[in-house]
C-alpha positions as CSV (number, residue, x, y, z in Angstrom):
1,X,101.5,117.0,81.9
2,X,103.1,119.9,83.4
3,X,105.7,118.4,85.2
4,X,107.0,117.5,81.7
5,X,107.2,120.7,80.5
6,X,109.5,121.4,83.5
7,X,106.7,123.9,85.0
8,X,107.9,126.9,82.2
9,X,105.2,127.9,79.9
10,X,108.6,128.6,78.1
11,X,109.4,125.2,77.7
12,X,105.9,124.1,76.6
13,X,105.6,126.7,74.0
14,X,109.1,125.6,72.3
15,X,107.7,122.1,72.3
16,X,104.5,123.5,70.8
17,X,107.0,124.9,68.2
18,X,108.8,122.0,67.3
19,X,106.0,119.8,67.1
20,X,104.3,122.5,64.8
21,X,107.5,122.1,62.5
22,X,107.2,118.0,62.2
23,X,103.9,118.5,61.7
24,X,104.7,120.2,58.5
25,X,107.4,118.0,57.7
26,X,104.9,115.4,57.7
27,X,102.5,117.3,55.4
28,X,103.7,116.1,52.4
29,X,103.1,112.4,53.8
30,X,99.7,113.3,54.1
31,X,99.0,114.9,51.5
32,X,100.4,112.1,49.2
33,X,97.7,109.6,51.1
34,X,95.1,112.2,50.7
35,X,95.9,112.5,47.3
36,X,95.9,116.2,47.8
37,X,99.5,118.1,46.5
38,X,97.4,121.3,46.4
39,X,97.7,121.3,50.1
40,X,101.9,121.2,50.1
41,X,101.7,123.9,47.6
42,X,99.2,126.5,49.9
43,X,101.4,126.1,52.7
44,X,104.9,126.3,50.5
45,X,103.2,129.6,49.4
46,X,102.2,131.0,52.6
47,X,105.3,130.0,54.9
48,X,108.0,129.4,52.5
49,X,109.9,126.3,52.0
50,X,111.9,126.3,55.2
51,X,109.6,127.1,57.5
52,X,109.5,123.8,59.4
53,X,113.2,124.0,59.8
54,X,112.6,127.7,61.2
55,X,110.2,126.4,63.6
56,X,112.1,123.3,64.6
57,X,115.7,125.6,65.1
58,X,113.8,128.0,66.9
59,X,111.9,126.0,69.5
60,X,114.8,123.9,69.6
61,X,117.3,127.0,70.3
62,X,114.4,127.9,72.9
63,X,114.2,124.9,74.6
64,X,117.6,124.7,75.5
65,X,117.8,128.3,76.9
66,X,115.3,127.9,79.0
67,X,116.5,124.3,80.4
68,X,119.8,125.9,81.3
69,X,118.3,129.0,83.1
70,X,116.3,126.2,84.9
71,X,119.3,124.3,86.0
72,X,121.6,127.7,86.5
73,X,118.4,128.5,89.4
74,X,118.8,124.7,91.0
């Protein structure tokens, strides 16, 4: 598992990040099956409406930093 992380906490915690912003994305999926909007809205409320796309630029924007300070060191 760490080898996919390229060895950089960096890297896993960017990943962390992104996968926290689809998990949002998909929130509303669930919520629908669940039958439960009031979740959508307590998150909306507390995070805003964009902040699965904050999440997924950031750890994306992180990701790719840290990848080419990786390969700048090789």
């Amino acid at each position: 598992m760490w080898a996919c992380f390229g060895r950089s906490l960096t890297i896993a915690w960017a990943y962390l990040m992104i996968a926290s912003g689809l998990a949002l994305d998909a929130l509303p999926l669930a919520s629908d099956f669940l039958n439960a909007p009031e979740i959508q809205a307590v998150v909306t409320s507390f995070a805003g409406p964009y902040a699965s796309h904050w999440l997924k630029a950031v750890g994306f924007i992180t990701a790719l930093a840290r990848i080419r300070t990786l390969k700048k060191g090789t």
